[in-house]
C-alpha positions in Angstrom: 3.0 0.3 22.8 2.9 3.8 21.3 5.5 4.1 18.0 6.9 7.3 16.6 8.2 7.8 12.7 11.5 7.2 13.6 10.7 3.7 15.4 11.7 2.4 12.1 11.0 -1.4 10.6 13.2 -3.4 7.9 11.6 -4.0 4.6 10.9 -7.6 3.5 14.5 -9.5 3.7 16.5 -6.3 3.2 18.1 -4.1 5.3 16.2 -1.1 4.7 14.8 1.0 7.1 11.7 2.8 6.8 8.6 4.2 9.0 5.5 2.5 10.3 3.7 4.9 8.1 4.5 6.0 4.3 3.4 9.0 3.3 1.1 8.6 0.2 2.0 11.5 -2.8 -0.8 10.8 -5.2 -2.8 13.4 -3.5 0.4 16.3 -4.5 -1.8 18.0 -6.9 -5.2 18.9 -8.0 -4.9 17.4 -12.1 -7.5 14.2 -11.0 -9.7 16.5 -10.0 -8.7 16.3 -6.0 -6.3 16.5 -3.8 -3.6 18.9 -2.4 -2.3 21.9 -4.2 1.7 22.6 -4.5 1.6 24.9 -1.1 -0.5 22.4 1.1 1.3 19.7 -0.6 4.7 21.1 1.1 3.0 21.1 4.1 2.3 17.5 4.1 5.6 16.7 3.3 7.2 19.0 5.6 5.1 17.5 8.6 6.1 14.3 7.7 9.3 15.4 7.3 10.0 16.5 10.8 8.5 13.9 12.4 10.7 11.6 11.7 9.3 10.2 8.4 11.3 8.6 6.1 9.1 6.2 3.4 7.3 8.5 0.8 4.9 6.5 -1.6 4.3 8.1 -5.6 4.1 6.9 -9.2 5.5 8.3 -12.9 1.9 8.9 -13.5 0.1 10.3 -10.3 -1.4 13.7 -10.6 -0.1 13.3 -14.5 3.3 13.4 -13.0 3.2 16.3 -11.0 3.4 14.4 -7.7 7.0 13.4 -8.9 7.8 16.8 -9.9 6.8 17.9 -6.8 8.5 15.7 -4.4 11.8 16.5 -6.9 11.2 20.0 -5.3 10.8 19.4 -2.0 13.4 16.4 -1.4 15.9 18.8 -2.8 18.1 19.8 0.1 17.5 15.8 2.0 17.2 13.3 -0.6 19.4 11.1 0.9 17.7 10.8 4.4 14.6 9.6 2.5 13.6 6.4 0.7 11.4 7.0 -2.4 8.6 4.6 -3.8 7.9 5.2 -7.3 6.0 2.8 -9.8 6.2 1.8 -13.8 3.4 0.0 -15.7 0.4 2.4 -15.9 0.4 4.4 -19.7 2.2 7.5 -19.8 1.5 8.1 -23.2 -2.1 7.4 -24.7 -0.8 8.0 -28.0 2.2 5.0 -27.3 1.4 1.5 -27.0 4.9 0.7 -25.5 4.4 3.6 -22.7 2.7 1.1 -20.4 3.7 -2.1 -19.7 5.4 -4.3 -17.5 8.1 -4.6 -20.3 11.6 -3.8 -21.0 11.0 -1.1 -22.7 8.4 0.6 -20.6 10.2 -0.6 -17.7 13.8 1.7 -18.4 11.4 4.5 -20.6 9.8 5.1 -17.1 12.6 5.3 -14.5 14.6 7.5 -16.6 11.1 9.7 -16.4 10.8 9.7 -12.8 14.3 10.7 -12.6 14.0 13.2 -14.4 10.6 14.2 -12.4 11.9 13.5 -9.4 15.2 15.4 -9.9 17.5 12.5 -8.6 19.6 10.0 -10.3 18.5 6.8 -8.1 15.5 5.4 -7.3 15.4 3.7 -3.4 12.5 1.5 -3.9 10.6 0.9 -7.5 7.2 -1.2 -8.0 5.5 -2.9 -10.7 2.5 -1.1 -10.6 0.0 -3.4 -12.1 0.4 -7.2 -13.2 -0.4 -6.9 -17.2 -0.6 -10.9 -17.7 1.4 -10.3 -21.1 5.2 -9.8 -20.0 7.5 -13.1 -19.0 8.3 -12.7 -15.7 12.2 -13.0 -16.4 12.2 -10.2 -18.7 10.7 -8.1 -16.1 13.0 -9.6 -13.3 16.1 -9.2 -16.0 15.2 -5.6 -16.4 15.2 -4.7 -12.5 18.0 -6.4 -12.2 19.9 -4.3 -15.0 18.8 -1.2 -13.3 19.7 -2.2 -9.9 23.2 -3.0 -11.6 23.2 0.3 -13.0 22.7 2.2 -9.5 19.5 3.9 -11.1 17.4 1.9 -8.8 18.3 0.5 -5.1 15.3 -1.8 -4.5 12.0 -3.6 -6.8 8.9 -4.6 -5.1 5.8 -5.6 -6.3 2.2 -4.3 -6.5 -1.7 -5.7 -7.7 -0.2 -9.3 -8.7 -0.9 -12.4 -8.6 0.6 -14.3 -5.4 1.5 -17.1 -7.4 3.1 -14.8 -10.3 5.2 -13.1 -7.1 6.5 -16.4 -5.2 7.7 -17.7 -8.5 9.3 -14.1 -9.9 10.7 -14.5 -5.7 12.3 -17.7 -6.5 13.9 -17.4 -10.5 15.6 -14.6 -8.7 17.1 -16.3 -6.2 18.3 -19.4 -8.6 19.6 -16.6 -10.7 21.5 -14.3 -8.5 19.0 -11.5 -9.9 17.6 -8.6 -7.0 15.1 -9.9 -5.0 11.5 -8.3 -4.1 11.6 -7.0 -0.8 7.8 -5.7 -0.6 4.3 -5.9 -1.9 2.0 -3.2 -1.8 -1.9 -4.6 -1.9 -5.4 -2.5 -1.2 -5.8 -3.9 2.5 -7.9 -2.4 5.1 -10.4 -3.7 7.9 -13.2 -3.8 5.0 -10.5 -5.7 2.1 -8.9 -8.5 3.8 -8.7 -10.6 0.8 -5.0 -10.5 1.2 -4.9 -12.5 3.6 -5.9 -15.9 1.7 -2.9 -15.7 -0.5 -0.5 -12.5 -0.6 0.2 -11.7 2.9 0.9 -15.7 3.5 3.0 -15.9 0.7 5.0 -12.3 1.4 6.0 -14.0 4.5 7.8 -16.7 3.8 9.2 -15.3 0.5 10.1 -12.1 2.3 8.4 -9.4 0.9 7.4 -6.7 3.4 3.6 -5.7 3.2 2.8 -2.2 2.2 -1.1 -1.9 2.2 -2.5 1.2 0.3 -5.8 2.3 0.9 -5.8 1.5 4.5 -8.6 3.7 5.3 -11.0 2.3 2.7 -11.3 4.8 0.4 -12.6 7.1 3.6 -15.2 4.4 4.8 -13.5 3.7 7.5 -13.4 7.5 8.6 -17.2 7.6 9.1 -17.5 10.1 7.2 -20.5 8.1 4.9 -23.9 7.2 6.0 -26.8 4.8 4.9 -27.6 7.7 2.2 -24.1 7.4 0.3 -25.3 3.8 -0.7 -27.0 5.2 -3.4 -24.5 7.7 -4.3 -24.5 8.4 -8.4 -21.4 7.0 -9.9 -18.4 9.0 -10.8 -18.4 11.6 -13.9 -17.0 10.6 -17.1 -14.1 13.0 -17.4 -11.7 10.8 -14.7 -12.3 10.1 -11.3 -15.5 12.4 -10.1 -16.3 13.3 -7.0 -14.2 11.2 -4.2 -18.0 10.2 -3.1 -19.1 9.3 -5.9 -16.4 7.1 -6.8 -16.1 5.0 -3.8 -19.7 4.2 -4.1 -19.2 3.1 -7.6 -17.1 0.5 -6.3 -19.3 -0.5 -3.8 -16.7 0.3 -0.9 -19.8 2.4 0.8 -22.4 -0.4 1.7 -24.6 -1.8 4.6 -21.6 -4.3 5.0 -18.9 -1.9 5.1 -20.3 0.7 7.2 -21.4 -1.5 9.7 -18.1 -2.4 10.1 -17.2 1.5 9.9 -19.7 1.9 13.0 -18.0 -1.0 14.4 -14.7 1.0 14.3 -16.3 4.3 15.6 -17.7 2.2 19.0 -13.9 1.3 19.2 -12.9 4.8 18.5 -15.0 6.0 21.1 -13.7 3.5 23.8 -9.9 4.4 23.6 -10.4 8.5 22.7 -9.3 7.9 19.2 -10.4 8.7 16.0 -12.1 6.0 13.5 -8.7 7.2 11.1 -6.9 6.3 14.1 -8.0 3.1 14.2 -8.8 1.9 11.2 -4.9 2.6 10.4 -3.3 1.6 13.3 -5.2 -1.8 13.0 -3.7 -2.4 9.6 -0.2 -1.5 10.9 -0.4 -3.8 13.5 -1.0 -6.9 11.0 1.4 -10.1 10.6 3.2 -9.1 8.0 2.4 -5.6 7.5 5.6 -3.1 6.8 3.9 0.5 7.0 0.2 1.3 5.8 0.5 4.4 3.2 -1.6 7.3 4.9 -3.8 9.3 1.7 -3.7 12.6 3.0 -5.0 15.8 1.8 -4.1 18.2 4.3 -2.2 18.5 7.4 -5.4 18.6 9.4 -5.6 14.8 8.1 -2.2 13.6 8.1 -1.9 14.8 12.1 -4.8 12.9 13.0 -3.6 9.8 10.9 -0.1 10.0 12.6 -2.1 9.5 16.2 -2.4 5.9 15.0 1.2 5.7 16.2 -0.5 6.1 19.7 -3.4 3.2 19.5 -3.1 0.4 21.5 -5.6 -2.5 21.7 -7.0 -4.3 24.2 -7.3 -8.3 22.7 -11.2 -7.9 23.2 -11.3 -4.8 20.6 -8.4 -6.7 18.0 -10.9 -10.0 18.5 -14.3 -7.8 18.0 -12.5 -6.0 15.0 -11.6 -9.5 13.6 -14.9 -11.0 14.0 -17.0 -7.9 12.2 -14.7 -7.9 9.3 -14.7 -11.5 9.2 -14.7 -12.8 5.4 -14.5 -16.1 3.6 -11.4 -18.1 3.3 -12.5 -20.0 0.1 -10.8 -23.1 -0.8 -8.6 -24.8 0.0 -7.9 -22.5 3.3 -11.5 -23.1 5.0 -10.9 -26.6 4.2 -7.2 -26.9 5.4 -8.2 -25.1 8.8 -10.9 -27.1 9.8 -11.1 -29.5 12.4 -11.5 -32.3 10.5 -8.2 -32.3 8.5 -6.6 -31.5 11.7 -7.6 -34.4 13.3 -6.9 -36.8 10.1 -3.3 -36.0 10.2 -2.1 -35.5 13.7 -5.3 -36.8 15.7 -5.1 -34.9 19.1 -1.5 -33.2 18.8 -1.0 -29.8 19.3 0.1 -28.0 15.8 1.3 -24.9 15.8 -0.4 -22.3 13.6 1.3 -19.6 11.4 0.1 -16.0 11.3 
């Protein structure tokens, strides 16, 4: 069945409504050496715009801040119409210890700077970045809460945590009467399923709506890399490097992965789609799964992403897709959904499974 932007889903347990697909601002601007300059920029954002898109994705320190500043500009004259994903944790400052942090202090230091960036004075949706292990969770859940009070911020999600950190943060804030998380964004794609072991599962029943970054695998997924990226030289020591070079430095571009990326291009080639196509709307079609954020760099990509709206399946291709991106389970799941524990607890009756 064929979606459009404006066939809009609720987030988590809230009554939010956003797209299928965010739009993904950390490529507005050129400072990490890629990415979209201020004119192409408005271009993604105007396409997205007008085709009904609603859920834009940034941080206080993509781009070094200009992706902010930018969206501030162009959500000028519809700010209202649009929900806004914007992040606190990662350091702001080099110079200041307290400018990163899951903490209190980071935590109110950094909304008031993306308000300021983004030239609004609410926030619709903000994330804990990145899980820093040092903060107690009700100091964090205290301070969303304050700001939610406050009308600065509407909505708090999580993102790169711990499932059990999340379920338990999910349930002091219920005891408490504090906001709840309605989403977790994870790196989840055809290649990293890992989410599914834990997150995904536990996003479900706590109600958390999934919002999977990176759906494309870093461009492996594409097709764009062959056998001879394997051995691609690492990325340069001044940030990032060359988007090749990087991915291959985490070891997204091996013979694993791109055999599932020629996996991906047979299917491609079967339905008259595009391995983008594919690879995304597979990821938006997942239990659990909210709206994949598209990474695009110019409108050339983002139309060709936004055909994954169009992709449907047959239950051969969702069943081949499944089986070549199979992964481990690990314990206890493999153990739990074998036939032997089955058997030792309800012998031959039927149990329903959970997705």
């Amino acid at each position: 069945m064929s979606l459009t932007l404006d066939t809009y889903r609720l987030l988590g347990r809230s009554g939010l409504r956003v797209s299928p697909l965010a739009l993904g601002a950390a490529t507005f601007g050129t400072e990490w050496g890629w990415g979209a300059e201020r004119d192409e920029s408005r271009k993604l954002f105007d396409l997205y715009v007008e085709r009904g898109g609603n859920f834009i994705d940034t941080s206080a320190t993509y781009t070094n801040g200009s992706s902010e500043r930018m969206l501030g500009e162009f959500t000028r004259d519809n700010r209202e119409s649009l929900v806004l994903a914007t992040k606190y944790t990662t350091l702001r400052s080099p110079a200041d210890p307290n400018s990163g942090g899951s903490h209190r202090k980071s935590l109110f230091a950094s909304v008031e700077a993306s308000l300021r960036q983004l030239g609004t004075d609410y926030i619709d949706l903000l994330y804990l970045h990145v899980w820093d292990f040092t903060t107690p969770v009700e100091e964090i859940l205290r301070g969303m809460d304050d700001l939610v009070r406050q009308g600065k911020v509407l909505y708090v999600a999580m993102s790169n945590a711990p499932a059990w950190q999340v379920s338990r943060m999910q349930a002091i804030a219920d005891l408490r009467g504090w906001s709840p998380l309605v989403a977790l964004q994870i790196h989840y794609n055809l290649i990293e399923r890992a989410g599914e072991r834990d997150l995904i599962p536990m996003a479900r029943e706590m109600g958390l709506g999934v919002v999977p970054y990176s759906p494309l695998a870093g461009g492996v997924l594409t097709g764009k890399y062959s056998r001879d990226d394997v051995t691609t030289a690492p990325p340069t020591a001044a940030g990032f490097g060359p988007r090749k070079s990087f991915n291959a430095s985490l070891g997204l571009v091996s013979e694993r992965n791109l055999a599932i990326a020629d996996g991906v291009k047979e299917i491609a080639a079967e339905l008259g789609r595009t391995p983008s196509q594919v690879g995304l709307a597979w990821a938006m079609h997942q239990p659990g799964v909210t709206a994949p954020i598209i990474g695009a760099r110019t409108p050339a990509q983002l139309e060709d992403n936004l055909g994954a709206l169009d992709v449907d399946f047959t239950a051969a291709q969702l069943a081949r897709l499944d089986e070549l991106s199979a992964f481990d389970l690990g314990y206890p799941h493999d153990l739990l959904a074998g036939d032997h524990i089955r058997n030792a607890l309800a012998g031959d009756l039927k149990i329903p499974t959970r997705r």
